[in-house]
C-alpha positions in Angstrom: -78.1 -149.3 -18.2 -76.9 -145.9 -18.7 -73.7 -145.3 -17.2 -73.0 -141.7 -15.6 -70.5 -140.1 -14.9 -68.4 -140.2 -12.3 -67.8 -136.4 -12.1 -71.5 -136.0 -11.4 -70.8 -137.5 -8.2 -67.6 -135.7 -7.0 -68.4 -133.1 -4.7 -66.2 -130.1 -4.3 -64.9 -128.8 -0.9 -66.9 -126.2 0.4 -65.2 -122.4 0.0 -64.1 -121.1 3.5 -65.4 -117.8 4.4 -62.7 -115.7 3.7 -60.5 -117.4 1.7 -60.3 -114.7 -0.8 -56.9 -113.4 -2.8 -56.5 -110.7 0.1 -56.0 -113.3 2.6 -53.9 -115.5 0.3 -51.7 -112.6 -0.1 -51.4 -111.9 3.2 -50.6 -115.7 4.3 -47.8 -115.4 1.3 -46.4 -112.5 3.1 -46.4 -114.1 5.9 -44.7 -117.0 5.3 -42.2 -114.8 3.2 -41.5 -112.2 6.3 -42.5 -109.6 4.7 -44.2 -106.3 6.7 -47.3 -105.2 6.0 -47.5 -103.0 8.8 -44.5 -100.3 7.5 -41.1 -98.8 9.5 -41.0 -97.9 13.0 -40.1 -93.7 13.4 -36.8 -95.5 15.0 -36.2 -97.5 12.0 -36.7 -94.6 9.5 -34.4 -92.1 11.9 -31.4 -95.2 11.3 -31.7 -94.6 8.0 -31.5 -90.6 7.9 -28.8 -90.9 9.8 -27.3 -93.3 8.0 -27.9 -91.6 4.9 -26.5 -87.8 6.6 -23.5 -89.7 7.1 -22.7 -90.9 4.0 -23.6 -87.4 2.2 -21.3 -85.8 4.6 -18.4 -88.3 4.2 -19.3 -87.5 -0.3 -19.1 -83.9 0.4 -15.7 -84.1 1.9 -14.4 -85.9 -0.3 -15.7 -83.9 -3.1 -14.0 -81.0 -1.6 -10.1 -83.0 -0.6 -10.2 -84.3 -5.1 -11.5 -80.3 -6.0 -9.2 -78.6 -3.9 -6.2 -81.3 -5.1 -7.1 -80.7 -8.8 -7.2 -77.3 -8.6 -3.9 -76.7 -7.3 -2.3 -79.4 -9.6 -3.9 -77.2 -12.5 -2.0 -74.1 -11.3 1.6 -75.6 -11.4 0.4 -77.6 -14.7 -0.5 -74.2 -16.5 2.6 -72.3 -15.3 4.8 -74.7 -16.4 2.8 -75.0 -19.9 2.8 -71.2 -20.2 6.9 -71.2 -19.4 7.4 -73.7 -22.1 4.9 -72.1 -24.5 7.3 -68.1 -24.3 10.6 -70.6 -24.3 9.5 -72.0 -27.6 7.9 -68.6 -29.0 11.5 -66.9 -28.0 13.7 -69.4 -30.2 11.2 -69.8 -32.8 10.7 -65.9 -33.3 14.1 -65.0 -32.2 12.3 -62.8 -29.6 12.8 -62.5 -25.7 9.3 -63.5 -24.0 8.1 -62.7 -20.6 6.3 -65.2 -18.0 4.0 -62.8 -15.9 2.6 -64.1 -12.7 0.0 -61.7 -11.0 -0.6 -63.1 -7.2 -2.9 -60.5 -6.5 -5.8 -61.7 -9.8 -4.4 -65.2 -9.5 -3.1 -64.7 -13.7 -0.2 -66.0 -15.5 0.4 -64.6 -18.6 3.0 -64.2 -22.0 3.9 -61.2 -23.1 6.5 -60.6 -26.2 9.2 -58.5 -25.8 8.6 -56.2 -28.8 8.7 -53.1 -27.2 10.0 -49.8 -26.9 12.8 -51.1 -24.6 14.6 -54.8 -25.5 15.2 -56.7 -22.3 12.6 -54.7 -20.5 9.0 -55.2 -19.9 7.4 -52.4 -20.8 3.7 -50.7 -21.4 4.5 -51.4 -25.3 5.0 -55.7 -25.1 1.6 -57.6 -26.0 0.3 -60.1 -24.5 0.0 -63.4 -25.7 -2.0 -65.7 -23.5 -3.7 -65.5 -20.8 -5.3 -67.7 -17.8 -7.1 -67.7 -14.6 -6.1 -70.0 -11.8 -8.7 -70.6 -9.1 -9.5 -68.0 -6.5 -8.3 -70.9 -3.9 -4.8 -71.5 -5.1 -2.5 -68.6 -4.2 1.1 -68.2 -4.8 2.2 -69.2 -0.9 4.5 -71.8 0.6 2.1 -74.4 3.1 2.2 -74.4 6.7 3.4 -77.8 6.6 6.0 -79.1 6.3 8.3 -76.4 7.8 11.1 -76.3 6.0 10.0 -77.4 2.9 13.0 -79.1 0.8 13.1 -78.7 -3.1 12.3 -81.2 -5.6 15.1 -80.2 -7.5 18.4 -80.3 -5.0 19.0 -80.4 -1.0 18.2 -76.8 -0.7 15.1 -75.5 1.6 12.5 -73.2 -0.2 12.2 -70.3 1.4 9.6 -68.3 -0.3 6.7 -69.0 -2.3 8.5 -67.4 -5.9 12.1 -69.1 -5.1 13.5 -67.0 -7.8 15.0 -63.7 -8.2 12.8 -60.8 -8.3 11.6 -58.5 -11.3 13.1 -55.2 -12.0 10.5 -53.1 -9.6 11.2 -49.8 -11.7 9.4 -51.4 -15.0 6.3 -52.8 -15.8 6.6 -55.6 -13.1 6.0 -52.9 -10.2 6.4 -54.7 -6.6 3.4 -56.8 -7.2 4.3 -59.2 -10.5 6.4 -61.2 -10.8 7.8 -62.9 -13.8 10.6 -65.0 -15.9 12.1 -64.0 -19.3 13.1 -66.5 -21.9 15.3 -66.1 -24.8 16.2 -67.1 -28.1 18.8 -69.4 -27.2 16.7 -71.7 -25.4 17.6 -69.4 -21.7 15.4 -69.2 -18.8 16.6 -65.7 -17.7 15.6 -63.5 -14.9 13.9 -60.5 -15.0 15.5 -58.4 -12.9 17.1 -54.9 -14.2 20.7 -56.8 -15.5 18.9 -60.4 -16.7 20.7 -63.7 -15.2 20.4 -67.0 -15.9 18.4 -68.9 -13.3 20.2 -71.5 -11.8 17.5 -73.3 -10.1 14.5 -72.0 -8.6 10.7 -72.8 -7.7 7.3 -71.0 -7.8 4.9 -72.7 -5.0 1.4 -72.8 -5.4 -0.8 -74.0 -1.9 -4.5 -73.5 -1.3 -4.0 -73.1 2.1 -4.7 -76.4 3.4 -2.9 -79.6 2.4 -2.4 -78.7 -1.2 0.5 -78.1 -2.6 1.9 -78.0 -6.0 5.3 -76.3 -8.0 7.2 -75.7 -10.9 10.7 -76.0 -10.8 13.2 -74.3 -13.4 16.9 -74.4 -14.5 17.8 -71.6 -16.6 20.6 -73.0 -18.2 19.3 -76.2 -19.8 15.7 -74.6 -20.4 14.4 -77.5 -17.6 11.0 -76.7 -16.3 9.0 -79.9 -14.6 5.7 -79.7 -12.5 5.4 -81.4 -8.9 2.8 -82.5 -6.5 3.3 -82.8 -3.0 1.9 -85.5 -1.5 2.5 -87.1 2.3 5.5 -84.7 2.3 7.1 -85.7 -0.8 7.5 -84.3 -4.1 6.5 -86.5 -7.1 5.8 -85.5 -10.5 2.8 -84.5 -12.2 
């Protein structure tokens, strides 16, 4: 007898209408959770809003670290370009001038190889130059009020703590400036030069940001600060 095979008599279960991959899928999602019906208008609104709040929160911040950096860079570069004409001064054996311009926010070096020693005149070079940021300005903060110095018990009182330049030379009533010396001083520029004793130059945006460079004449000191919650650190 011939035997057959079994698989000749297995039937197979009969295909359901519909039972195609779309309806699969759609039972998967299903089980899964997932939506195959898209966001509700309210749902997509959360989210916008959501996502305006979290742009607005960036751009705030964004503008608190610029606005910080920025006025840390002024007191930074003043006190490099101080250093830079002390060094220049006892290397060269030549008095230097630190120029501050408030009005075109510039610092500047100039030598004092002119036509009068002591003196800055039309006839002393400049050196270096640099820009500070159009929102830093040479101007003590609103806050706190008074604002003690880094350097000793004293209250600052104006935003270039320092004796002002000789008026009747180059400086005119609108720069101000330092002169350094061979010997290592930090002098004034006034008409009859002193050494400074201590002083500060103030730099504020405005706002919450404030930043300075304090000098002592005598030993050549000249440090950057940062004021931060109402006290001065170092930078």
């Amino acid at each position: 007898m011939i035997r057959l095979s079994t698989e000749l008599f297995r039937t197979r279960a009969p295909t359901r209408v519909g039972d195609g991959p779309g309806v699969r899928a759609a039972n998967l999602r299903r089980r899964i959770g997932l939506r195959s019906d898209g966001y509700s208008l309210i749902e997509v609104m959360v989210v916008v809003g959501i996502m305006t709040l979290i742009m607005a929160a960036s751009v705030a911040a964004w503008g608190l670290t610029r606005g910080r950096a920025e006025t840390r860079a002024a007191a930074r570069l003043t006190r490099v370009f101080l250093h830079k004409a002390r060094m220049n001064s006892i290397f060269e054996g030549v008095n230097h001038f630190l120029v501050v311009d408030p009005a075109n926010n510039l610092v500047e070096i100039y030598a004092d190889t002119g036509t009068v020693p002591g003196s800055f005149d039309d006839a002393d070079p400049r050196l270096a130059r640099t820009i500070l940021k159009s929102s830093v300005k040479l101007v003590l903060p609103a806050q706190p009020s008074p604002l003690g110095s880094p350097l000793d018990s004293s209250t600052i009182t104006n935003s270039w703590d320092l004796p002002t330049p000789d008026s009747s030379a180059r400086w005119g009533t609108q720069l101000m400036g330092l002169m350094t010396t061979p010997t290592g001083l930090i002098q004034s520029a006034e008409a009859t030069p002193t050494t400074i004793g201590s002083g500060m130059i103030v730099f504020s945006n405005g706002e919450d940001q404030t930043s300075a460079v304090g000098v002592r004449g005598r030993e050549g000191f000249v440090r950057a600060f940062e004021l931060s919650n109402g006290q001065w650190k170092d930078l």
